[in-house]
Every structure is written in structure tokens, then in C-alpha cells.
N, C-alpha and C positions, 0 to 999 in steps of 0.2 A: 136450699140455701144458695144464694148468688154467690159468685166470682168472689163481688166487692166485698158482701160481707168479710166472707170468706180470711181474702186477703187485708180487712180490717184487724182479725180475730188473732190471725198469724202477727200482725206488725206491732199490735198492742202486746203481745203475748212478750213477743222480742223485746221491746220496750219497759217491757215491766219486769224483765231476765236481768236487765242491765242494771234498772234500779235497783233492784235484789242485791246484785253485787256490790252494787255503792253503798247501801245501806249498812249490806255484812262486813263489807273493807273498814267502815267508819267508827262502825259499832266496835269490832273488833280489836281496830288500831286505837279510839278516841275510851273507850272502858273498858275495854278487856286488861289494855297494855299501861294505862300511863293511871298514877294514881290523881284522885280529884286534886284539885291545885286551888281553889277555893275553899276557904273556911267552913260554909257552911255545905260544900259536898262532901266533905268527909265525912261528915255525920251522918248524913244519910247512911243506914244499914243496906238497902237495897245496893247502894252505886258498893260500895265497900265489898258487899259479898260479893259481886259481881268479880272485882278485881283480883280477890284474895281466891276465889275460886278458882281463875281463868292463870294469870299470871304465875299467881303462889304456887298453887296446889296443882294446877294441870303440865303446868310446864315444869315445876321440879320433878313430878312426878314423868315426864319422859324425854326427861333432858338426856339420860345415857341409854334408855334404849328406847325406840320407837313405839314399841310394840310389847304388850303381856298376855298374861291370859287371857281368853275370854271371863267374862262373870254374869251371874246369875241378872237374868232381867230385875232390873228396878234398884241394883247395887251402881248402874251405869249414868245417874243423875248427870254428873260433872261433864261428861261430853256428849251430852244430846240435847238437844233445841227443844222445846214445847210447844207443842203445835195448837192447844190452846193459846197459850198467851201471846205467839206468831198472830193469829187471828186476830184478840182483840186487839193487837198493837199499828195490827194492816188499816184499823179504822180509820185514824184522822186521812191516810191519805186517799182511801177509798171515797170520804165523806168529799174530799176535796174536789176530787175525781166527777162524780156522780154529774154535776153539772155541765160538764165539756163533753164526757163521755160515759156511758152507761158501760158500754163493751171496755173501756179501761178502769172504769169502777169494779167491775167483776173479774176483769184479770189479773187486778192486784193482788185480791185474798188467794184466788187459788195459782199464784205465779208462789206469794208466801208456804202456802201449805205444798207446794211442789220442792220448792227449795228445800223446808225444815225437812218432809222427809228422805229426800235426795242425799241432805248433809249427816241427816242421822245414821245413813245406811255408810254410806262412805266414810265416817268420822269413824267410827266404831268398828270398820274393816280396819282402818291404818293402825287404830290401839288396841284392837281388840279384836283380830284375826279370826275368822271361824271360817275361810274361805268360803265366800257368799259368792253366788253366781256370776255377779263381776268381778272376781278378785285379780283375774287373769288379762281382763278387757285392757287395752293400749290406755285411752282413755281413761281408767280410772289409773291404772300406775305411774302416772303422767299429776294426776291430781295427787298422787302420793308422796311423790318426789316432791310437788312443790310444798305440799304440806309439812314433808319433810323438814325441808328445808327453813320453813320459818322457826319451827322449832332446834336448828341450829343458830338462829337469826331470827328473833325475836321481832324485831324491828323492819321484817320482811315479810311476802307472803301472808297478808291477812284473810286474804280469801279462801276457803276452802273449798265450797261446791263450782262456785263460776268466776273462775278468777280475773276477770275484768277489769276487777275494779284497782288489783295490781299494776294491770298494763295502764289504768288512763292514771294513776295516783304516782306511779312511777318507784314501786315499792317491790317488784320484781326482782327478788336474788339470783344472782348468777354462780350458778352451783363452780366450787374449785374442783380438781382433779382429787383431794380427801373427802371431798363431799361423794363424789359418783364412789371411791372406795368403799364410805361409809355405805351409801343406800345401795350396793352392789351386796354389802354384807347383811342388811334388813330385807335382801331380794325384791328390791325395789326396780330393778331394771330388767 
């Protein structure tokens, strides 16, 4: 393999990290958070579960503490990504892709199936504790804190695996001195 390639492979890869985040920022903040404002999206079941899952039920469910038991695999639907329908969803921009770049065609799906599993493992340490090999790492307590944090603040921190899309969206919370108490007592620091 050449330099260039090489150095193609890396910058597409970067490239396509970042989209990731924008994508998961948008997704997150434009249907997870806000309900359809259109007539005819409300009806849609698909946009609705979406909301009533993410909004309702995941964030009442750890509005006062962070964190519960673990549970049995396949009970954990509500906070994990699907890394089939991540796949077929990568297609339009892959399809779109293929023509300017072959190497950015193929770093989109597995930039997607990199993320869903990355967010799955991390989403599931922050609610769902079993002290996983990273539990300990700077890096991921870091990701927990902000994670934290949205769910003090709703309307903040959308991003959970690469939080980018915080910094360029400008949706970045800045934790108060109850905040660092609180995640000082979820042993988040």
C-alpha cells in the first residue's frame, strides 16, 4: 500500500468520524428531542416511537439517577443503536459517495458500524454499569460526564460516542459546581 493511499484512507476515515457526529447530533437533537411539528409527522408511528422512546421513556427513566442495573441481553432495546439498520441507512450517502470516491464510499458504512458499536458499548457502561474494560479509561469518563450532562440538560450534549458535533452546533453544556457534585456522586470523575 502507498503513503497516499494510505494517507487517503486515514483522511476519509476522519472525514467520515465527523459526519458521524453531525449526523448523531442532528438525529438526536431534530427526533429524539423535539416532537414532529407537522401534521402529517405525527402520524407517522416510526418518527413518534422514535420520540416517545428516546425523550419519554429513556430520559424519565434516568432523570434521577444515571445509572441501574445491568439486564439481561435483549431487555436493553431502548439504549442501543442497530447496526443493521445503521447499514442500510449509510446507503444513500454511500450511493452518493461511490462516484467522487470509492475509498469514501466504503468508509462511510464501516465509519457507521464503527460508531453504532463504539456508542453501544459506551451507552450501556453509563446506564448500565458491568464495569467493561474501559470503564476506568480518562477518555471514556469524559464521554460520561458529558453524557451526563445532557441528561441534566436535555437540550445539550447530543452527541454521545464523538462529540463534535456539540462543539461545531454550539450545544456544549457547561457543567456548574452541582453538576461536578452530582457526577462526583455517580463516580463520574
Amino acid at each position: 500500500m502507498t503513503m497516499m493511499l494510505l494517507l487517503q484512507i486515514v483522511a476519509w476515515f476522519i472525514v467520515m468520524a465527523v459526519l458521524m457526529s453531525l449526523i448523531e447530533h442532528q438525529i438526536h437533537a431534530k427526533l429524539m428531542h423535539r416532537k414532529p411539528t407537522f401534521y402529517w409527522l405525527r402520524d407517522l408511528r416510526a418518527r413518534k416511537k422514535i420520540f416517545d422512546s428516546h425523550a419519554l421513556l429513556h430520559h424519565r427513566q434516568y432523570r434521577e439517577s444515571f445509572a441501574d442495573e445491568p439486564v439481561p441481553h435483549g431487555e436493553d432495546k431502548g439504549i442501543r443503536l442497530n447496526l443493521r439498520e445503521g447499514l442500510i441507512e449509510s446507503l444513500p450517502v454511500t450511493i452518493l459517495l461511490a462516484p467522487f470516491s470509492v475509498i469514501g464510499a466504503i468508509m462511510f458504512p464501516v465509519v457507521v458500524c464503527l460508531h453504532h458499536l463504539m456508542w453501544n458499548q459506551i451507552h450501556m457502561e453509563m446506564h448500565k454499569p458491568e464495569g467493561r474494560f474501559f470503564a476506568n479509561w480518562p477518555g471514556y469518563k469524559r464521554l460520561a460526564r458529558h453524557h451526563y450532562l445532557h441528561h441534566r440538560y436535555p437540550n445539550k450534549n447530543f452527541n454521545v460516542a464523538i462529540p463534535v458535533g456539540d462543539l461545531i452546533f454550539g450545544t456544549m453544556a457547561k457543567p456548574t459546581a452541582a453538576d461536578y457534585e452530582a457526577m462526583a456522586a455517580e463516580g463520574l470523575l
